[in-house]
C-alpha positions as CSV (number, residue, x, y, z in Angstrom):
1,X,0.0,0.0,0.0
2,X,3.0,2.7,0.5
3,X,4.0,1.5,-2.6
4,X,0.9,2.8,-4.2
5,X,1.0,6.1,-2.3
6,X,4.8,6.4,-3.7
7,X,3.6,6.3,-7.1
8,X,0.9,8.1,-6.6
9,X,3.5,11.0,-5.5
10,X,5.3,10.7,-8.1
11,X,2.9,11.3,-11.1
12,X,1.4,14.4,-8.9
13,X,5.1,15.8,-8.7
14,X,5.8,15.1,-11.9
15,X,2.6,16.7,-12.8
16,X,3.3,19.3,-10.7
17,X,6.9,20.2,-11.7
18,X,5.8,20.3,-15.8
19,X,2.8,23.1,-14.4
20,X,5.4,24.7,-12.8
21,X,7.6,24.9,-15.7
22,X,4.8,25.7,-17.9
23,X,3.7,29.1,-15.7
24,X,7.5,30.4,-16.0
25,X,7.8,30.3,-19.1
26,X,4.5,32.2,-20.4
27,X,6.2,34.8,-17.6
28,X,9.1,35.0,-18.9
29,X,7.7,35.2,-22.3
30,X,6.4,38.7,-21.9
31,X,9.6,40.6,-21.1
32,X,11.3,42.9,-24.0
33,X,13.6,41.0,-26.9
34,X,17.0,41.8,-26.1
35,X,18.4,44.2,-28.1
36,X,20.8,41.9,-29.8
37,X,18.0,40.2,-31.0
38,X,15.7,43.3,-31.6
39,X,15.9,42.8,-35.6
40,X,14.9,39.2,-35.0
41,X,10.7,40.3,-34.9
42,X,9.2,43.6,-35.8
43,X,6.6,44.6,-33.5
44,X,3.4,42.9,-36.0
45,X,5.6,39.2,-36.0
46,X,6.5,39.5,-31.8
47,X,2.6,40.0,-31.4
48,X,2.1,36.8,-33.8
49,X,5.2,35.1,-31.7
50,X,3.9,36.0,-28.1
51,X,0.3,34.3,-29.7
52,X,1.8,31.5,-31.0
53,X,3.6,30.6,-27.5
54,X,0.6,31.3,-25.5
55,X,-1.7,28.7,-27.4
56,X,1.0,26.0,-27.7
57,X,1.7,26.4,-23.7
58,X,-2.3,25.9,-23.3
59,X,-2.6,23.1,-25.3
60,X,1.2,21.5,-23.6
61,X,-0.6,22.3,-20.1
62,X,-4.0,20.7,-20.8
63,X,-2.5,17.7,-22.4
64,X,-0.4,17.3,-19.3
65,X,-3.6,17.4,-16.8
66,X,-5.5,14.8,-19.6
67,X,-2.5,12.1,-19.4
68,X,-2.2,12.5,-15.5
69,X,-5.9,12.1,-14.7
70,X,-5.6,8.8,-17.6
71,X,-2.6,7.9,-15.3
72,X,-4.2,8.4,-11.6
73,X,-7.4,6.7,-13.3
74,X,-6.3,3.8,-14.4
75,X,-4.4,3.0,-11.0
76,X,-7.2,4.5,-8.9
77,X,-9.9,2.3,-10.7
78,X,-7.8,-0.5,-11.7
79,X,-6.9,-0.1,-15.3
80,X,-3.8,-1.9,-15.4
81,X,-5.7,-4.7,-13.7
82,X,-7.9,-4.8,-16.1
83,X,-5.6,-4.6,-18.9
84,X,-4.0,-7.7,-17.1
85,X,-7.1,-9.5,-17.0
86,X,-7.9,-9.2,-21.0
87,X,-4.2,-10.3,-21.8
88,X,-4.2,-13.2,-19.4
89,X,-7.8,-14.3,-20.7
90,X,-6.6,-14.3,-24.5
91,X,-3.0,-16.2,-23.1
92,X,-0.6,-17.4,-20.7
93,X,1.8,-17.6,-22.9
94,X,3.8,-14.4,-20.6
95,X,5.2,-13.2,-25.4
96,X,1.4,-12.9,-25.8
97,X,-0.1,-11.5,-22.4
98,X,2.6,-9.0,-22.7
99,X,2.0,-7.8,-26.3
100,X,-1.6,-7.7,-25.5
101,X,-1.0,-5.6,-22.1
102,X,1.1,-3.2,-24.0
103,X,-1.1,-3.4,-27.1
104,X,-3.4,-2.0,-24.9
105,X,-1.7,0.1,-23.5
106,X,-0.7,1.6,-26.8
107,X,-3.9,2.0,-28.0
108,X,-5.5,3.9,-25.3
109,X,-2.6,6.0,-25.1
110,X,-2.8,6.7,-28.9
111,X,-6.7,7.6,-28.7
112,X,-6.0,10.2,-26.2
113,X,-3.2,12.1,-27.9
114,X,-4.8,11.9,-31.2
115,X,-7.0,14.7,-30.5
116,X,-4.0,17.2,-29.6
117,X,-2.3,16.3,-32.7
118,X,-5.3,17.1,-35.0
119,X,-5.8,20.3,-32.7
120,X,-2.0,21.2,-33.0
121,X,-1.5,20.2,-36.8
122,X,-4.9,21.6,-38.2
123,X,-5.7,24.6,-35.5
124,X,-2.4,26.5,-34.1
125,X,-0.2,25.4,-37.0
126,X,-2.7,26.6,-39.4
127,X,-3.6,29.3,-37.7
128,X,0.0,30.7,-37.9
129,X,1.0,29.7,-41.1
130,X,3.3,26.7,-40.5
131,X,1.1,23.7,-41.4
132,X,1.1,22.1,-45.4
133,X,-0.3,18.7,-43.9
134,X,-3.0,17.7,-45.7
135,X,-5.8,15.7,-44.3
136,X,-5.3,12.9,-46.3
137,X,-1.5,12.7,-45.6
138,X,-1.9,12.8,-41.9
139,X,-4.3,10.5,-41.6
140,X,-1.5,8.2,-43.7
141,X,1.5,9.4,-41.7
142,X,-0.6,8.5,-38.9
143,X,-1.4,5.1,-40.1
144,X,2.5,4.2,-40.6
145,X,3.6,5.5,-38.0
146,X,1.0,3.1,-35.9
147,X,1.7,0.1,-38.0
148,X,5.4,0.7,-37.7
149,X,5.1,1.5,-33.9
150,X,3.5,-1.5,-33.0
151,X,5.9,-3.6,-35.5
152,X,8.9,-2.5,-33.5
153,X,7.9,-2.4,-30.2
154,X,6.1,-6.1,-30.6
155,X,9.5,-6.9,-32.0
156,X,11.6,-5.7,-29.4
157,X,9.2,-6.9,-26.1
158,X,8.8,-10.7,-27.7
159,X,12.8,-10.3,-27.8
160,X,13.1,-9.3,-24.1
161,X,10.2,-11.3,-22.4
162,X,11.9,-14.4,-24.8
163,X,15.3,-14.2,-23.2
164,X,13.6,-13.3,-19.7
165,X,11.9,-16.8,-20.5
166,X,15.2,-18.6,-21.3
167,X,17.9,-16.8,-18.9
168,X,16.3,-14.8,-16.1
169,X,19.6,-15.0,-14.1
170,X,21.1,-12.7,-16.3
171,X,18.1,-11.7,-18.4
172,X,19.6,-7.8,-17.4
173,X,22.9,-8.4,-19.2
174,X,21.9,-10.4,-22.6
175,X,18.6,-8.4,-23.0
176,X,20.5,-5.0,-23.1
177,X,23.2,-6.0,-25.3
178,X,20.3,-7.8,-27.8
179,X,18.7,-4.3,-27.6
180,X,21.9,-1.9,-28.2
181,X,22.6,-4.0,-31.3
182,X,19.5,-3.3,-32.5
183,X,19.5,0.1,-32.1
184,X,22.5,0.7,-33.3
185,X,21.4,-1.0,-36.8
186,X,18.3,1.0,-37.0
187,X,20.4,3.9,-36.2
188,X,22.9,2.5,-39.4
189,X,19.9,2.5,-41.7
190,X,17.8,5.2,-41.0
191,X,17.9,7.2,-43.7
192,X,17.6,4.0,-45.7
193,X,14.9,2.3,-44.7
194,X,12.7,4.2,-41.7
195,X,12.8,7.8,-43.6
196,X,11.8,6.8,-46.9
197,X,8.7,5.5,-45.6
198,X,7.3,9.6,-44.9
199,X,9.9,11.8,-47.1
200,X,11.3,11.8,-50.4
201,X,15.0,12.3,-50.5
202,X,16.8,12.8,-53.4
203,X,20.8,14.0,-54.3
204,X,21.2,17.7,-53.8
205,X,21.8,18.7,-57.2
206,X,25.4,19.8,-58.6
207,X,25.6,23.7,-58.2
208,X,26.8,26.6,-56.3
209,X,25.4,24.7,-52.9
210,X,26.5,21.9,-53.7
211,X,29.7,23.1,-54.2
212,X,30.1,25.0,-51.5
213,X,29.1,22.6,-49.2
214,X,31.9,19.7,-51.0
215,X,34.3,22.9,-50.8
216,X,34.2,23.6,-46.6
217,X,33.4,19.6,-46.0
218,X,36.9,19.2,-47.9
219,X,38.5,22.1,-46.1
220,X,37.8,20.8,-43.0
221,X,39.0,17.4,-43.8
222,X,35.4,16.0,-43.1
223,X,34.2,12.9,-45.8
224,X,31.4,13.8,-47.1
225,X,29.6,12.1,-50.5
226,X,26.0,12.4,-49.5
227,X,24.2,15.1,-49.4
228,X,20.2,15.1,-49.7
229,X,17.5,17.3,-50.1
230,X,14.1,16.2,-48.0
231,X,10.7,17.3,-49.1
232,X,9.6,19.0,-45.4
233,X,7.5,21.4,-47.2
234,X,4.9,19.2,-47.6
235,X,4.2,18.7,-43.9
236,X,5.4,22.5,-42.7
237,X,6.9,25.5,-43.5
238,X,9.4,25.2,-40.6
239,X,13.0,24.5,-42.1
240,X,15.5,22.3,-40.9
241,X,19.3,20.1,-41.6
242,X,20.6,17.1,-39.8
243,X,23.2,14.6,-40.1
244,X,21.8,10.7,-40.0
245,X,23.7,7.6,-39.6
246,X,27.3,7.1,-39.4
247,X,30.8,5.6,-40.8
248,X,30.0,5.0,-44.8
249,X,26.3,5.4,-44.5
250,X,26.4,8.9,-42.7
251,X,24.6,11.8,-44.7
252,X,24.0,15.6,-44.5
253,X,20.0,16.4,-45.2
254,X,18.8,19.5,-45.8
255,X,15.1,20.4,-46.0
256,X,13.7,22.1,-49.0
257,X,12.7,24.5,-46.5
258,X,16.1,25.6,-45.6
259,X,16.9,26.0,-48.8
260,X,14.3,28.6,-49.2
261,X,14.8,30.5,-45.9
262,X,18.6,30.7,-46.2
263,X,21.6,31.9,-48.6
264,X,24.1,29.3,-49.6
265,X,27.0,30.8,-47.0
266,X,24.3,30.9,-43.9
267,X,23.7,26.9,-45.3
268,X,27.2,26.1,-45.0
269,X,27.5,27.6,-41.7
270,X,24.6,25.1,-40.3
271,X,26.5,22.6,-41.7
272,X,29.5,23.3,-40.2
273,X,27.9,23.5,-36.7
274,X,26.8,20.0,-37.6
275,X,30.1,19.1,-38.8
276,X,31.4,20.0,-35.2
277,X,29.2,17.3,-33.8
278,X,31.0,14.9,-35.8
279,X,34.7,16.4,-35.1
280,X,34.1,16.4,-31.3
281,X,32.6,13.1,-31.9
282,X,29.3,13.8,-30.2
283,X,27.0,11.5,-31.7
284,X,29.1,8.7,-30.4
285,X,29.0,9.6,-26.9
286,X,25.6,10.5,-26.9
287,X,25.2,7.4,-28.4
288,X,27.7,5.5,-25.2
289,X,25.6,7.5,-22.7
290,X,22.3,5.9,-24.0
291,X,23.6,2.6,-23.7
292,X,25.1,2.8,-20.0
293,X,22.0,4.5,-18.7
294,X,19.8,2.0,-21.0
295,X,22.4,-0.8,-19.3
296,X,21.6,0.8,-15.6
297,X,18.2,0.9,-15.8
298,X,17.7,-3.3,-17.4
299,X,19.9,-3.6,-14.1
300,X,17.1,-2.2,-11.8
301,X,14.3,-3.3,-13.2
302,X,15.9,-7.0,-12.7
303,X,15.7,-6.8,-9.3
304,X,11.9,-5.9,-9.1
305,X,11.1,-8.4,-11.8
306,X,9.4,-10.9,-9.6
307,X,8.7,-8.5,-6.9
308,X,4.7,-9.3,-5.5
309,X,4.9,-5.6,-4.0
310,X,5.3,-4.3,-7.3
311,X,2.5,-5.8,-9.0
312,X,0.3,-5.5,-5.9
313,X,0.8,-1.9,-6.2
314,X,-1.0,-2.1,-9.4
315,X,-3.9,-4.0,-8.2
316,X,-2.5,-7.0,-9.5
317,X,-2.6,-10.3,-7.7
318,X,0.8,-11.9,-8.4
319,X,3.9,-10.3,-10.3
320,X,3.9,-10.4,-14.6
321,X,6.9,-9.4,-16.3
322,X,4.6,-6.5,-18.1
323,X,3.0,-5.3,-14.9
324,X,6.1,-4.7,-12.9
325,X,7.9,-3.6,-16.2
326,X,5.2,-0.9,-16.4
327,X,5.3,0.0,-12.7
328,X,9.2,0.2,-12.7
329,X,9.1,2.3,-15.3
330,X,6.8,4.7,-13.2
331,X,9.2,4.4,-10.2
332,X,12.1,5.3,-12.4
333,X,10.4,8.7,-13.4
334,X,12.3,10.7,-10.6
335,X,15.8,9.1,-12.0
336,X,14.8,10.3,-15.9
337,X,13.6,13.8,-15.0
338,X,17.5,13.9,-13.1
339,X,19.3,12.1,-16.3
340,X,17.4,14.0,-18.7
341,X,19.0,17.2,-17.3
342,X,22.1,16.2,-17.2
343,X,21.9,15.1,-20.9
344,X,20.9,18.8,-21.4
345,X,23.5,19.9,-19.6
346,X,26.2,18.3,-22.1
347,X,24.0,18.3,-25.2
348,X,24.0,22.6,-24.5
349,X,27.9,22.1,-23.8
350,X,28.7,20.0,-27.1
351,X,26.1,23.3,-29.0
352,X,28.6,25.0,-28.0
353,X,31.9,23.4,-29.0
354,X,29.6,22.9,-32.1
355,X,28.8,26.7,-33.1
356,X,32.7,27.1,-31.9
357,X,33.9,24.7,-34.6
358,X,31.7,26.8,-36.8
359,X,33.1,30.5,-36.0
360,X,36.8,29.1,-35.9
361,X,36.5,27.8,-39.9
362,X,35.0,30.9,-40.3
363,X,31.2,30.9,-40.2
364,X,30.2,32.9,-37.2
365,X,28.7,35.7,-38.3
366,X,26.5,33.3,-41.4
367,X,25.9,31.0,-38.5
368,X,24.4,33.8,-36.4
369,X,22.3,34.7,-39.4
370,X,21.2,31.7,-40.0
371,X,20.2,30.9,-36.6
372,X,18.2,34.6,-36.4
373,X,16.5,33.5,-40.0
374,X,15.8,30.4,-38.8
375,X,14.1,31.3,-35.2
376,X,11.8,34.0,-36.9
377,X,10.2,31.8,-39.5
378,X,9.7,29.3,-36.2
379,X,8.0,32.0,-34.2
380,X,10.5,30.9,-32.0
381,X,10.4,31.7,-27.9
382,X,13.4,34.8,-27.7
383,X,13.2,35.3,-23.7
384,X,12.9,31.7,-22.2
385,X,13.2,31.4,-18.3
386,X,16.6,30.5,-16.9
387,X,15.1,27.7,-15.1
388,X,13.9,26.2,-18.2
389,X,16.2,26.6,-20.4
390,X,18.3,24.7,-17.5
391,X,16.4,21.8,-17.0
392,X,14.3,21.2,-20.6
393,X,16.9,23.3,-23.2
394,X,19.2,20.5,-25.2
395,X,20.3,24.0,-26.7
396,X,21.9,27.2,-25.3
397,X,19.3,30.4,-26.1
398,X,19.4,32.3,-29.3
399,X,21.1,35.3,-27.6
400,X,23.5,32.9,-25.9
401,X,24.5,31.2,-29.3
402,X,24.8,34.7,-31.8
403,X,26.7,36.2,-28.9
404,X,28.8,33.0,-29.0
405,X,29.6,32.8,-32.6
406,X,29.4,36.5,-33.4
């Protein structure tokens, strides 16, 4: 019974601390732009900014208060009970009961954000200009990203209940390592397979951006033969460039977007920022990071595996690797709001060394363009509140980062 209570605490606090959050930043929103930043918005856009942020914080804060009551709901009436019932009534086969929990799961989950995504996609994102979705493409993007949802995460739960099944001495250990193979293969071919199912990339075609781009990469001494263009106007008008995969299958994509919105120098300079990444060699501890805290937290959830407390504390009678797997994950909520700041922490730290790679080959002063370019046609939040930008920001401010480079 203090179990339940604990968990209970949890989900208000957590509640709690994203209200919090929420409140401080529609504060903070209000003050003046800095005057670095003045030619960012003229006063008509920082009237459509300061809008935009005020209905995307409503909708962020009522979202949060529909998935904690679902949450307090389903433990005060006992929904995960129930959901246990259903799965062991179709099996006791512990592969099927747990897809079928987690099916569930999914599904009710899915049915109550759906709402919020129309709302956000067809009401604020219209209203402001951003959204190109068409009905019938969300409604498809919507169906694939289900089907492939469900593919994966049946895939990877039948894997890890499996080996529970076979070795639960040291189901921790194997499990983890079967998992961080897989991820680092669907990391490997991203861009090849998982991508092409939503966008349409194609070979940035030879030119003056082209060439530019081949000229710095070379400079630089960065290998780079693959360079895309990816058709994100169709969804939004927000632009965007990121590098996917790594070794030989590693590529630079640029949105069509982008292209638009910037000049070919202020292009480059994005892509040197991302080149930094790869010179400080980012991605790959980001990547090591996942994997120890992924390793850390198989290691944890071992121990409470079998635990009769656990699964009591979710009005179940006896212990199921899906019910205490679920309830774990709700204990370790604390741990990830704690990790998830430190990652911040180093992810604004390795921005940083990033746009420092940039203005040291330099691309300041494009770079600080860019980014200015960039945030405007986002509507993007200029005055963010310290305390948020400390524990949600994976990147330093806009002032912070043209200050920086410039």
């Amino acid at each position: 019974m203090v179990l339940y209570w604990v968990i209970i605490a949890i989900v208000v606090a957590e509640f709690l601390y994203s209200v919090v959050l929420n409140a401080l930043n529609r504060r903070a929103s209000h003050r003046p732009i800095p005057k670095r930043l003045e030619q960012v918005y003229d006063r008509d856009a920082y009237r459509k900014q300061q809008a935009y942020s005020r209905e995307n914080s409503r909708l962020g804060l009522f979202s949060t208060c529909v998935d904690t009551a679902l949450l307090l709901g389903l433990f005060a009436w006992g929904g995960f009970a129930w959901f246990d019932g259903v799965a062991r009534q179709v099996s006791d086969y512990p592969i099927v009961m747990a897809l079928v929990f987690f099916g569930l799961f999914y599904i009710v989950d899915w049915v109550v954000g759906l709402p919020f995504s129309i709302y956000s996609t067809f009401h604020i994102e219209e209203k402001f200009g951003f959204n190109r979705t068409t009905p019938r493409l969300f409604v498809t993007d919507m169906l694939k990203g289900v089907a492939l949802s469900l593919v994966l995460y049946a895939a990877l739960i039948s894997v890890v209940v499996w080996i529970y099944g076979l070795i639960p001495e040291y189901f921790w250990l194997v499990a983890w390592g079967v998992l961080s193979v897989i991820m680092l293969v669907l990391q490997f071919f991203y861009s090849d397979v998982i991508v092409p199912l939503f966008n349409k990339q194609t070979p940035l075609a030879a030119g003056e951006l082209r060439s530019a781009i081949e000229s710095f990469a070379k400079r630089v001494d960065f290998k780079l033969e693959n360079i895309y263009v990816i058709d994100g106007s169709k969804r939004s008008s927000k632009a965007n460039a990121y590098f996917t995969g790594f070794g030989a299958k590693k590529r630079v994509v640029l949105y069509d977007t982008l292209m638009e919105q910037l000049s070919t120098e202020e292009i480059v300079a994005v892509l040197a920022h991302e080149i930094g990444h790869y010179k400080h060699r980012h991605i790959l501890k980001s990547i090591a990071w996942a994997l120890l805290l992924n390793l850390a937290m198989f290691y944890l959830f071992s121990i409470v595996i079998d635990s009769q407390e656990i699964a009591a504390a979710a009005g179940c009678s006896e212990p199921s690797f899906h019910i205490n797997m679920t309830v774990f994950m709700l204990l370790f909520t604390p741990i990830q709001v704690l990790t998830s700041m430190l990652e911040n922490i180093v992810s604004r730290r390795n921005e940083w060394q990033a746009d420092e790679f940039a203005r040291e080959h330099g691309m300041g002063m494009a770079l600080g363009s860019a980014l200015r370019k960039m945030s405007a046609k986002s509507l993007s939040n200029l005055t963010p509140h310290p305390v948020v930008v400390f524990t949600q920001y994976s990147h330093p401010t806009l002032l912070q980062r043209v200050e920086h480079v410039e």
